[in-house]
C-alpha positions as CSV (number, residue, x, y, z in Angstrom):
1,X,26.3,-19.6,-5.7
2,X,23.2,-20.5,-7.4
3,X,21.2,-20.7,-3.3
4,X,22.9,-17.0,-3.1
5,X,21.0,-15.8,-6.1
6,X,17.9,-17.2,-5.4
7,X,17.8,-15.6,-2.1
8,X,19.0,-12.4,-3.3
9,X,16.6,-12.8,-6.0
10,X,13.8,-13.2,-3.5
11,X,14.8,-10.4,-1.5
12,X,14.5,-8.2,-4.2
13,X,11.3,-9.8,-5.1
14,X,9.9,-9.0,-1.8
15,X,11.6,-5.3,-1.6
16,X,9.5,-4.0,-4.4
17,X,6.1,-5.8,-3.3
18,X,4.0,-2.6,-3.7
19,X,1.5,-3.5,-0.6
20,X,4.7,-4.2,1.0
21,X,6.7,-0.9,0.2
22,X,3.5,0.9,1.4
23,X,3.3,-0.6,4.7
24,X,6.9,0.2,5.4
25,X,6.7,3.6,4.1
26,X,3.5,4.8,6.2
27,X,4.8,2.8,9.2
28,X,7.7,5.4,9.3
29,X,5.4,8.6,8.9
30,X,3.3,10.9,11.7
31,X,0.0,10.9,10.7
32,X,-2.4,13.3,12.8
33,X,-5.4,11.6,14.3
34,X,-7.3,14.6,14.0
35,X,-6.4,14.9,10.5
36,X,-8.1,13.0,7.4
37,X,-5.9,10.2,5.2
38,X,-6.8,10.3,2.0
39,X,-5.4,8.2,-0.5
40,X,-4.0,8.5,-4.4
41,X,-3.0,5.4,-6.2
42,X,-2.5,5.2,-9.3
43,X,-1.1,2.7,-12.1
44,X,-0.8,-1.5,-12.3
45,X,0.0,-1.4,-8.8
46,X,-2.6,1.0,-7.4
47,X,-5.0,-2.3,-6.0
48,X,-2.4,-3.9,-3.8
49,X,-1.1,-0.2,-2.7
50,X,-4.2,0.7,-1.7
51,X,-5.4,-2.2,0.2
52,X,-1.9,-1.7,2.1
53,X,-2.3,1.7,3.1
54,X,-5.9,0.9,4.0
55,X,-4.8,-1.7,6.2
56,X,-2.1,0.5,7.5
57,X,-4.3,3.1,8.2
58,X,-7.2,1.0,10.0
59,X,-4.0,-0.8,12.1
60,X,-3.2,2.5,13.3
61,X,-6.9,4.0,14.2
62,X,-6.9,6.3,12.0
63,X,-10.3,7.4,9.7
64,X,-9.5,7.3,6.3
65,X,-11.5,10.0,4.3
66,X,-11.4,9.0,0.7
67,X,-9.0,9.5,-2.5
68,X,-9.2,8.1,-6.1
69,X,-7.4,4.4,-6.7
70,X,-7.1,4.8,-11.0
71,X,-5.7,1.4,-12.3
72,X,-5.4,-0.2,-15.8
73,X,-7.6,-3.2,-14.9
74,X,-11.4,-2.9,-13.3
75,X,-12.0,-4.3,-9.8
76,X,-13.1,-4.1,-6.0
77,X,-12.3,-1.6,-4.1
78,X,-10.7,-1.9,-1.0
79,X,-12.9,0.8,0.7
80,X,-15.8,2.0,-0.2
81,X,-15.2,5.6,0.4
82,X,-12.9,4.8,-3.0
């Protein structure tokens, strides 16, 4: 019993990883190639979502045109057009 908690404990550990949920979000959505990304994250979370949809973004070829990344904490942006 205690092995079945932990892993269901871990799975929903890993469920609401924000870079995560990102990745597997965009992965299920058309995005245009002749159309600019840009990119809104906002809250504690907004670092590690926008380094995944970054990522996701450059995986995928596409040119990502900028957006605002507002978070509690100061720190480096994932892209400079940020």
């Amino acid at each position: 019993m205690h092995e079945t908690l932990l892993d269901l404990y871990g799975a929903a550990l890993a469920a609401a990883e924000p870079g995560g949920a990102v990745t597997r979000d965009l992965s299920k959505r058309s995005l245009l190639p002749d159309r600019p990304v840009r990119i809104f994250a906002l809250g504690k979370a907004a670092p590690a979502m926008a380094r995944a949809a970054v990522a996701a973004i450059r995986t995928r070829g596409l040119s990502f045109a900028g957006g605002a990344l507002v978070a509690p904490e100061p720190g480096a942006s994932p892209h400079p057009a940020f």
